[in-house]
C-alpha positions, 0 to 999 in steps of 0.5 A, spaced: 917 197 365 924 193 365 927 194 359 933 189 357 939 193 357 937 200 360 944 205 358 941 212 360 938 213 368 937 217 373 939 217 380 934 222 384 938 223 392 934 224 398 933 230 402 927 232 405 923 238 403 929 239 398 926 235 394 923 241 390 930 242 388 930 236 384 923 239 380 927 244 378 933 240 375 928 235 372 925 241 368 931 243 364 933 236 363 925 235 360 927 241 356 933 238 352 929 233 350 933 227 355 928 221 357 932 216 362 930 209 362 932 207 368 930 211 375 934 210 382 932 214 388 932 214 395 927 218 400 924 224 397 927 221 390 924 215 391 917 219 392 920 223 386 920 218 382 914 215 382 912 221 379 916 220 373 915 213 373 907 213 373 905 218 367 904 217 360 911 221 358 917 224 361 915 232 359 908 231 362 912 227 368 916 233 370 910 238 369 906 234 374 912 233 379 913 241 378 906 242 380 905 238 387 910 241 389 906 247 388 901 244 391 906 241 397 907 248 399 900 250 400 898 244 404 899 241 411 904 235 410 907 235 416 901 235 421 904 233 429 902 225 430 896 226 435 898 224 442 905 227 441 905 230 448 902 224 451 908 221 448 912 225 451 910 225 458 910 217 457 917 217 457 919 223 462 914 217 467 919 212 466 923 214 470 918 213 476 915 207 473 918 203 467 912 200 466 907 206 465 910 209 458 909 201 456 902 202 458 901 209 456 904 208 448 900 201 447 894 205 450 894 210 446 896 205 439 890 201 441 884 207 442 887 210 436 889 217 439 897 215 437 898 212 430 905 209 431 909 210 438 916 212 433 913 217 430 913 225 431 909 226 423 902 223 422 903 219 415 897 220 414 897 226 410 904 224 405 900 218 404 894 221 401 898 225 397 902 220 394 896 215 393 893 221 389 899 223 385 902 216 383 898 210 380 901 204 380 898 200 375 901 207 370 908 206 373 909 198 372 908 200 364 912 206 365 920 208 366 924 202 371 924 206 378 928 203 383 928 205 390 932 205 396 930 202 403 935 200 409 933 193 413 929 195 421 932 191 426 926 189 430 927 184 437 921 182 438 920 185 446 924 190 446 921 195 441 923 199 437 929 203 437 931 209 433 939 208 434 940 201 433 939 203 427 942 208 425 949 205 429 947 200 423 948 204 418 954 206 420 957 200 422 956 197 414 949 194 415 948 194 407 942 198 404 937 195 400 934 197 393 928 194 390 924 196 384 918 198 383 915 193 378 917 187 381 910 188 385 904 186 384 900 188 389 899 195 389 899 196 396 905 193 397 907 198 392 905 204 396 908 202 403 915 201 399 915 208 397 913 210 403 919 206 407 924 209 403 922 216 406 920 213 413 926 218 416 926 215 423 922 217 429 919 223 423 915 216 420 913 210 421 917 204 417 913 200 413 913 192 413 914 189 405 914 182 405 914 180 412 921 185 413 920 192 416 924 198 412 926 205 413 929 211 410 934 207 405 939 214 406 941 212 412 945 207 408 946 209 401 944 216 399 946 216 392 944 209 389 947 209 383 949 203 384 942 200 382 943 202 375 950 199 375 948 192 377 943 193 371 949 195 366 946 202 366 953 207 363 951 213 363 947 216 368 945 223 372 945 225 379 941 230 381 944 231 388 941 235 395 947 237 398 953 241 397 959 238 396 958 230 397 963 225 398 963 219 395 967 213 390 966 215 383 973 209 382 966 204 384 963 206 377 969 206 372 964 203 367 958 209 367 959 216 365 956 220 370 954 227 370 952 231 376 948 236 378 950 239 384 948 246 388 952 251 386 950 255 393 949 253 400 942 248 400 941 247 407 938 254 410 944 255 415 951 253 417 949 251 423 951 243 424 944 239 426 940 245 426 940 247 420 940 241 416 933 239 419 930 245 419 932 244 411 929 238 411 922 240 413 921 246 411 916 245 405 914 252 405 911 255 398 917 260 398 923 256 401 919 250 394 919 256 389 926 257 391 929 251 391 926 249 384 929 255 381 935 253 383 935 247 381 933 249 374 939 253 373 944 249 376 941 243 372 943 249 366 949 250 368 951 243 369 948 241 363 949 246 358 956 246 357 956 238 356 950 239 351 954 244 346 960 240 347 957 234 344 953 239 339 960 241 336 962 234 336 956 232 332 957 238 327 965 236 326 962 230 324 957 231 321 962 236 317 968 230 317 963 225 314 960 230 308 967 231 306 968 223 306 963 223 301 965 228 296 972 226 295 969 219 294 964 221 289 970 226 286 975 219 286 969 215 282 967 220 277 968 219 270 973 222 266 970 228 261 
C-alpha cells in the first residue's frame, strides 16, 4: 500500500544464499519496535521483501521470514536444470557443426527435457517456494516494496548472451526499479520478483511487459535510490558484503543507518571462488550461521544509535519538565 509520504524505509541488498544474514538482522530490528514503510531490494532482497511486504504485521513478517529460511535449509532449492550435460556437450559440437548446438538446445527446450537453454538452476523449486510464501494480493495492501531488475538485451536471432549483459552493466547501462503495487496481475507479480533474482546463466529471465529482466544487482546492488526518489529521509541498509563502496554525497537528504558484517561473509578469501560458493550455499548450518550473525550485527549497530536517542529524549523530557515548573513557579499567586 503506497503511502503518500513514506519517511522510514528499508533497503534489503542482494547476495545469494546470504540472504539469511538479512533475516537475522530483521529480527532485532523487529525487536526494537522499528516498522518501515517503504521497502527497496535487490535479488535475495527483493524476495526477502516480499515477505515483509505480504503479511498482516511487520513482527509476524519477520518470523515467517526467519522460518522459510529455516525451511530453505532443509529443502533442495538449487535442483541442476534437466539437460544440464546435454547442454553442455551441445556447446563443446559446435565446434564440429555450429548447427547442431542450435538444433540440440531447441530440441531439448521443445520436449521439455531443458526448461531454458541459459539456465544452469531449474526455476522450479524457488518458484514454488515463493508462490507458497508470498500472496500478492496481501502484499498490494501491505508495506510499499520496490525491487530492482536490469534491462536484458535480446537481439532477436542471435540468442541470448549472458556477457553482453554483464559489459552492460558495466558500461552505465541504468538498473530499473518497479514497485510491487503498481501491478494488477498477479502473475506479473511473481515473474518481477523472480526477475530481480534471475542471476545470469543460475536462472532464466523473466519477461514483464513485453521487456525481458535479470538480476537488478548487476546495476545497482543497494537500491536506496527508489526510496530517495519517493522523498524517504531515513532508511536502513542491511548489506551482504563486507566493506562495500558506494556514494553516500548522492543521498545528502536521507540519514542512513547501515548494518554491515562485522566478520568476512563470504566463506573464503579466494576471488571468484569464494564469492560463488557464498552464494549457494543454503545449507541449514551455513543459514543458522548467517542469521545469528545478522542478529548481532544488526544489535551492534543499532543498539548504540537506540540508546543515544534514548538519553536525548530523557534530556528532553528532562528539559521540558523543568520549563514547566518555573512557568507555574513564575505564575503563582502571591501568599
Amino acid at each position: 500500500m503506497k503511502l503518500s509520504n513514506p519517511t522510514f524505509g528499508l533497503v534489503l541488498t542482494g547476495g545469494g544464499a546470504k540472504g539469511a544474514y538479512q533475516a537475522g538482522a530483521l529480527k532485532y530490528i523487529a525487536e526494537l519496535g522499528l516498522v518501515p514503510q517503504i521497502i527497496a531490494g535487490t535479488s535475495i532482497g527483493a524476495l526477502n521483501g516480499a515477505v515483509l511486504s505480504s503479511s498482516h504485521s511487520f513482527p509476524q513478517a519477520v518470523q515467517h521470514l526467519n522460518q522459510l529460511w529455516d525451511q530453505l535449509g532443509q529443502s533442495d532449492i538449487l535442483r541442476p536444470n534437466t539437460g544440464t550435460v546435454s547442454r553442455t556437450l551441445s556447446y563443446a559440437a559446435q565446434t564440429f557443426v555450429p548447427t547442431l548446438r542450435l538444433w540440440m538446445l531447441d530440441f531439448l527446450v521443445k520436449q521439455g527435457l531443458l526448461k531454458d537453454s541459459t539456465a544452469i538452476f531449474d526455476p522450479a523449486p524457488i518458484e514454488q517456494m515463493l508462490r507458497q510464501a508470498v500472496n500478492p494480493i496481501e502484499m498490494r495492501r501491505g508495506i510499499e516494496l520496490w525491487v530492482t531488475v536490469f534491462p536484458s538485451l535480446k537481439i532477436p536471432g542471435l540468442g541470448y548472451d549472458w556477457l553482453i549483459d554483464f559489459v552492460r552493466a558495466r558500461t552505465g547501462t541504468d538498473a530499473h526499479w518497479l514497485c510491487v503495487q503498481d501491478f494488477a496481475d498477479d502473475e506479473t507479480v511473481y515473474n518481477l520478483l523472480l526477475a530481480s533474482a534471475a542471476l545470469p546463466l543460475a536462472f532464466p529471465s523473466r519477461e514483464i511487459n513485453g521487456q525481458f529482466y535479470i538480476d537488478g544487482g548487476l546495476a545497482d546492488n543497494i537500491p536506496l535510490r527508489a526510496l530517495a526518489a519517493r522523498g524517504c529521509t531515513y532508511a536502513i541498509i542491511i548489506h551482504l558484503q563486507n566493506g562495500v563502496v558506494w556514494n553516500r554525497h548522492d543521498f545528502s537528504q536521507q540519514t542512513i543507518i547501515e548494518v554491515r558484517p562485522e566478520q568476512l561473509i563470504n566463506k573464503s578469501n579466494k576471488p571468484l571462488i569464494g564469492s560463488i560458493d557464498s552464494l549457494l550455499d543454503f545449507s541449514a548450518e551455513r543459514i543458522a550461521e548467517l542469521k545469528s550473525r545478522g542478529y548481532e550485527d544488526a544489535k551492534r549497530c543499532l543498539l548504540p544509535i537506540i540508546q543515544t536517542f534514548t538519553t536525548v529524549k530523557a534530556q528532553r523530557q528532562s528539559h521540558n519538565r523543568l520549563i514547566n515548573s518555573t512557568h507555574h513557579l513564575l505564575n503563582d499567586l502571591p501568599l
